[in-house]
C-alpha positions as CSV (number, residue, x, y, z in Angstrom):
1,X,-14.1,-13.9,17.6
2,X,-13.4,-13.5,14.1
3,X,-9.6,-12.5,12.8
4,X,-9.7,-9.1,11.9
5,X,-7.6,-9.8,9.0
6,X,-6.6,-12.5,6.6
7,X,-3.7,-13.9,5.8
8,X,-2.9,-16.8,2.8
9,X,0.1,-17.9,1.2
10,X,0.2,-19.0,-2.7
11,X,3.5,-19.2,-3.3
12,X,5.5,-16.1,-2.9
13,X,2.0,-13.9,-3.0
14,X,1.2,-13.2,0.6
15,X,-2.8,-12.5,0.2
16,X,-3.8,-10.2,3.2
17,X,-7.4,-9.2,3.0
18,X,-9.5,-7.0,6.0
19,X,-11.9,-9.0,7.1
20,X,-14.6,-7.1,8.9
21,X,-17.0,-7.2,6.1
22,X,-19.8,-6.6,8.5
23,X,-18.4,-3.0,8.8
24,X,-16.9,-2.3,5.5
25,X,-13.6,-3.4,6.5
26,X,-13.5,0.3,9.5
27,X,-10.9,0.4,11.0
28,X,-10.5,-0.5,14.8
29,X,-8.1,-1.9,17.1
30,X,-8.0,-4.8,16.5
31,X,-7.7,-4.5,12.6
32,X,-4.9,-1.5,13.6
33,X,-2.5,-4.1,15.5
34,X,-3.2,-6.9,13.1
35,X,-1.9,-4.9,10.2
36,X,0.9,-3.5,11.9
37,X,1.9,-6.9,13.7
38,X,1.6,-8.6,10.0
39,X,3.7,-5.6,8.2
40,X,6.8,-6.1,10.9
41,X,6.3,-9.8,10.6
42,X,6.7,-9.6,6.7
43,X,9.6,-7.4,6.7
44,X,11.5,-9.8,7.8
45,X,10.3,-12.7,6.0
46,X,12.8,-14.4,3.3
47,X,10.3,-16.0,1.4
48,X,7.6,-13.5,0.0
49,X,8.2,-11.6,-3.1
50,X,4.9,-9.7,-3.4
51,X,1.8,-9.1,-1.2
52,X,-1.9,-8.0,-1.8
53,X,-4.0,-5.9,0.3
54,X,-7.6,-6.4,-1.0
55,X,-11.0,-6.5,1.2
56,X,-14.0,-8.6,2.5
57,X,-16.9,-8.4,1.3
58,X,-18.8,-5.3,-0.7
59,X,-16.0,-2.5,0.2
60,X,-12.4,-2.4,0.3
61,X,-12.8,-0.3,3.1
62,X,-14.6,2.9,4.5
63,X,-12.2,3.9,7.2
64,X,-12.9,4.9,10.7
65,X,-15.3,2.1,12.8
66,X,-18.6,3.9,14.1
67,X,-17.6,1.6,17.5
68,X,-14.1,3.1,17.7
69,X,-15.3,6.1,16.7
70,X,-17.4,6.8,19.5
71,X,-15.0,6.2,22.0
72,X,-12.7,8.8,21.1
73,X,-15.7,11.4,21.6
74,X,-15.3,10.7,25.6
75,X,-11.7,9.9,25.9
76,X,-9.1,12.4,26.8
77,X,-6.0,14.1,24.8
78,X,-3.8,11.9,25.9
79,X,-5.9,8.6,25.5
80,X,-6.9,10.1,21.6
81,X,-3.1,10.9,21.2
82,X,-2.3,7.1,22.0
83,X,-4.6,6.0,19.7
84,X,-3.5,7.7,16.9
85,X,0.0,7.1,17.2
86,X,-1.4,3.6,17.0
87,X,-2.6,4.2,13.9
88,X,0.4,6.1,12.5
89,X,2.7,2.9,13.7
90,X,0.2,1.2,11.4
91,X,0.8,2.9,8.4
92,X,4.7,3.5,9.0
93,X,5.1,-0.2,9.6
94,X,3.2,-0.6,5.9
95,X,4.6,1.8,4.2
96,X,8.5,0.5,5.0
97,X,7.6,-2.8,3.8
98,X,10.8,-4.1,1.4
99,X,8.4,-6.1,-0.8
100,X,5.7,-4.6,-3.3
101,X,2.4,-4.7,-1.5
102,X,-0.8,-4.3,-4.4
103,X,-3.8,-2.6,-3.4
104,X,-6.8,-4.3,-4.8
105,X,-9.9,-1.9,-4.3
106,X,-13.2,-2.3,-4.7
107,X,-16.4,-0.5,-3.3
108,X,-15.0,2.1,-1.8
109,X,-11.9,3.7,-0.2
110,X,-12.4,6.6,2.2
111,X,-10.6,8.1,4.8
112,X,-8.0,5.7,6.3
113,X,-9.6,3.6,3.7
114,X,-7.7,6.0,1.1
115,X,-4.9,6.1,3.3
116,X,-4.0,2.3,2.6
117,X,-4.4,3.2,-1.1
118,X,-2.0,6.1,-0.6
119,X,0.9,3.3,1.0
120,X,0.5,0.7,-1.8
121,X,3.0,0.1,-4.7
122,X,0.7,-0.7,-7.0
123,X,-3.4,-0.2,-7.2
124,X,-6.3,-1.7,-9.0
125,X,-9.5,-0.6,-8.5
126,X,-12.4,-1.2,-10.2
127,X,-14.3,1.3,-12.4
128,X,-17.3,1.7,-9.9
129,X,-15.1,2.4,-6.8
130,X,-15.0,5.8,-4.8
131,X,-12.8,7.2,-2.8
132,X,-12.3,10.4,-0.5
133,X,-10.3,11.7,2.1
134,X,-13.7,12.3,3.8
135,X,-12.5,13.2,7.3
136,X,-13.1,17.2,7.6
137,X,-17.0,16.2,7.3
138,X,-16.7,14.8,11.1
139,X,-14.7,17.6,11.6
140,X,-11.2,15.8,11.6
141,X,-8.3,16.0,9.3
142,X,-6.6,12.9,7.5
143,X,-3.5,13.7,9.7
144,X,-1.7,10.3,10.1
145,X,-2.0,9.5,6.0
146,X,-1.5,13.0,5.1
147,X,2.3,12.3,4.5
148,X,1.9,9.3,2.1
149,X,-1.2,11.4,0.5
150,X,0.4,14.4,-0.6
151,X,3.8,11.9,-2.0
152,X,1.2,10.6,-4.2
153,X,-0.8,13.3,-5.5
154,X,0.7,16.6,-4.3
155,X,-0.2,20.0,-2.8
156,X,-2.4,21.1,-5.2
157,X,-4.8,18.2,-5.0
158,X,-4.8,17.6,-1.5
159,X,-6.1,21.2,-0.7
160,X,-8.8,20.4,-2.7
161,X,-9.9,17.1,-1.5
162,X,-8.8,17.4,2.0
163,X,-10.8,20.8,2.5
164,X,-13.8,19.6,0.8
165,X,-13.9,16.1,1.5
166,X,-15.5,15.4,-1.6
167,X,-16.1,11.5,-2.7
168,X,-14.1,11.4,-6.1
169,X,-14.4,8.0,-8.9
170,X,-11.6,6.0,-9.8
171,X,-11.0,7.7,-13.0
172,X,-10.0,11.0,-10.9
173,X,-7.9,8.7,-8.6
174,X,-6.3,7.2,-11.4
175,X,-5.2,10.9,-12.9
176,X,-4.3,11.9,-9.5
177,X,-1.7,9.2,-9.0
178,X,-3.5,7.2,-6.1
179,X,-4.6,4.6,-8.9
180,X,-2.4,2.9,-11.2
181,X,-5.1,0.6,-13.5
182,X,-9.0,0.9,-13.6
183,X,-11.1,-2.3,-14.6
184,X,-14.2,-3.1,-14.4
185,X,-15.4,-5.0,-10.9
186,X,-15.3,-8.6,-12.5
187,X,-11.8,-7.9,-14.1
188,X,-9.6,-7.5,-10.7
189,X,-7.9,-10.1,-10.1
190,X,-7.1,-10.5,-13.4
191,X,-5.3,-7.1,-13.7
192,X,-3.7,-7.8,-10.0
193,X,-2.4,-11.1,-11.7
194,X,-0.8,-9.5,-13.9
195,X,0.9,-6.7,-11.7
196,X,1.9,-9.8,-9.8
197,X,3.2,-12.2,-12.9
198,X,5.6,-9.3,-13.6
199,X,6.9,-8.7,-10.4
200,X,7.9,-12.6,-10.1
201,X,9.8,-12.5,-13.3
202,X,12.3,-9.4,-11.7
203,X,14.8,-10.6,-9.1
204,X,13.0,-10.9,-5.7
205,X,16.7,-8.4,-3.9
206,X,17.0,-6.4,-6.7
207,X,13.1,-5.3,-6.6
208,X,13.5,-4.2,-2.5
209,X,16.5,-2.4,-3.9
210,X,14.4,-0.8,-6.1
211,X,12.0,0.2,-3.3
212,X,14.4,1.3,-0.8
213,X,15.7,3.5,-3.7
214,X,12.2,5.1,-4.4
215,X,12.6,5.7,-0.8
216,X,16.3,7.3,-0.1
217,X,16.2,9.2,-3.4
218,X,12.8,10.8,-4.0
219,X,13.1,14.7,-2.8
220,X,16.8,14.7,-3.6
221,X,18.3,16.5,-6.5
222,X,20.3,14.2,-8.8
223,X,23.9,15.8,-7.0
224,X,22.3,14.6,-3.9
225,X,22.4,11.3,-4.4
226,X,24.9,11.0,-6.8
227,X,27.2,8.9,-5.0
228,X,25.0,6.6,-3.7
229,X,23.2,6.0,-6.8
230,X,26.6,5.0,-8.1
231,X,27.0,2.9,-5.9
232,X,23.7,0.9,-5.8
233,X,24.3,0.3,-9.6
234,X,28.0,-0.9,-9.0
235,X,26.9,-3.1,-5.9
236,X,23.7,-4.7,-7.6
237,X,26.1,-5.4,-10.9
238,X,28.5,-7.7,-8.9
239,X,25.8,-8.8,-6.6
240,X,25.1,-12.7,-7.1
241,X,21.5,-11.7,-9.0
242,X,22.6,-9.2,-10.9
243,X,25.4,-11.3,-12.3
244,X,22.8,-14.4,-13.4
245,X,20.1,-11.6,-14.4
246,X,23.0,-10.1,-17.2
247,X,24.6,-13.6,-17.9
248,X,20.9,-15.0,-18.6
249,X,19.7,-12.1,-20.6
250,X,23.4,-12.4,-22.5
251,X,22.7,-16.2,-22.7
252,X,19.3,-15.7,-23.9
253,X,17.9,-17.8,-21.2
254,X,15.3,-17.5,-18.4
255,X,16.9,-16.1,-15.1
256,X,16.7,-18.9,-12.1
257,X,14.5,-16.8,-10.2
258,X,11.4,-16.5,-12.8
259,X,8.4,-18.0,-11.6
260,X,5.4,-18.3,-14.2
């Protein structure tokens, strides 16, 4: 049986691609697990500094399986409810990843599809791609992304696209948030290079700090989180990598964790 999903090391780039290119990269079971299983596994890897989530094939991917699809037709609430809390694992598990994870988009994104887009750091997608939180045209709702959704693009969008359902093109996704840099097709890996080259020039703790802050201090009001912010800055300061990251810059010299 083929793996579901790919995984290669160059490096400290973890390259994870979905590889049921037969099906545009749907979503089943099997795919579910993989990504979740790979998502705990890298959490608590030392070594990796950056990951990218890309796709087999013509599409990034177009969400729900047919296969999979049809068997929630006959199964029962509580087999359905199983399921999905499967899938919501899945996207929790990716979405508290300490490293930067780089969605690299192609084809298409829709439905859970978008939903992978909508739990990336960082996203290139080429200029021909579309995307669409397509569910309420099978008459279901993007439930389990619906939290990371709206924390990228908002209220106001999301009752549009999620109550229409309409297919949108990367320049809209790019406006909305869900998109940070639109190329053309042949230019991806280029531009995810790049995104990648930058990250491996920061220090590898302090950019999960820097994530785990996005995290603990989005939604809060400045008086919030005052203290802790304080904090953070103090620790990171006396931390080993902040204290080579200052002398270095005050030395004028390439800090020891730069990789070009």
């Amino acid at each position: 049986m083929d793996q579901p999903l790919l995984i290669r090391r160059d490096g400290h780039v973890e390259h994870v691609v979905l590889n049921r290119p037969d099906v545009r990269n749907a979503f089943n079971p099997a795919l579910i697990e993989a990504l979740r299983a790979w998502a705990v596994s890298a959490a608590v890897s030392t070594d990796a500094r950056v990951a990218v989530l890309s796709g087999a094939g013509r599409v990034f991917c177009a969400g729900g399986d047919l296969a999979a699809m049809a068997a929630t037709v006959d199964a029962s609430r509580d087999e359905n409810l199983e399921d999905a809390a499967r899938m919501a694992a899945m996207f929790e598990a990716l979405d508290r990843l300490p490293i930067p994870l780089i969605g690299r988009v192609h084809g298409a994104a829709l439905g859970g599809g978008l939903g992978l887009i909508a739990i990336c750091d960082i996203v290139v997608a080429a200029d021909d791609a579309l995307f669409g939180f397509t569910e309420v045209k099978l008459g279901i709702v993007p439930s389990v992304i619906s939290p990371y959704a709206l924390a990228k693009i908002g209220r106001s969008a999301a009752r549009e696209l999620f109550l229409t359902g309409a297919r949108f093109d990367a320049a809209r996704a790019r406006e909305l948030g869900l998109v940070h840099a639109v190329v053309p097709a042949l230019g991806l890996d280029e531009a995810v290079n790049r995104y990648v080259g930058e990250i491996l020039t920061a220090g590898p703790e302090a950019v999960r700090q820097a994530k785990a802050l996005i995290r603990r201090v989005a939604g809060h009001s400045a008086a919030e989180v005052s203290s802790f912010t304080a904090e953070t800055l103090a620790d990171r300061r006396v931390s080993p990598e902040g204290q080579e990251g200052m002398r270095a810059f005050l030395e004028k010299r390439v800090a020891s964790w730069v990789v070009r």
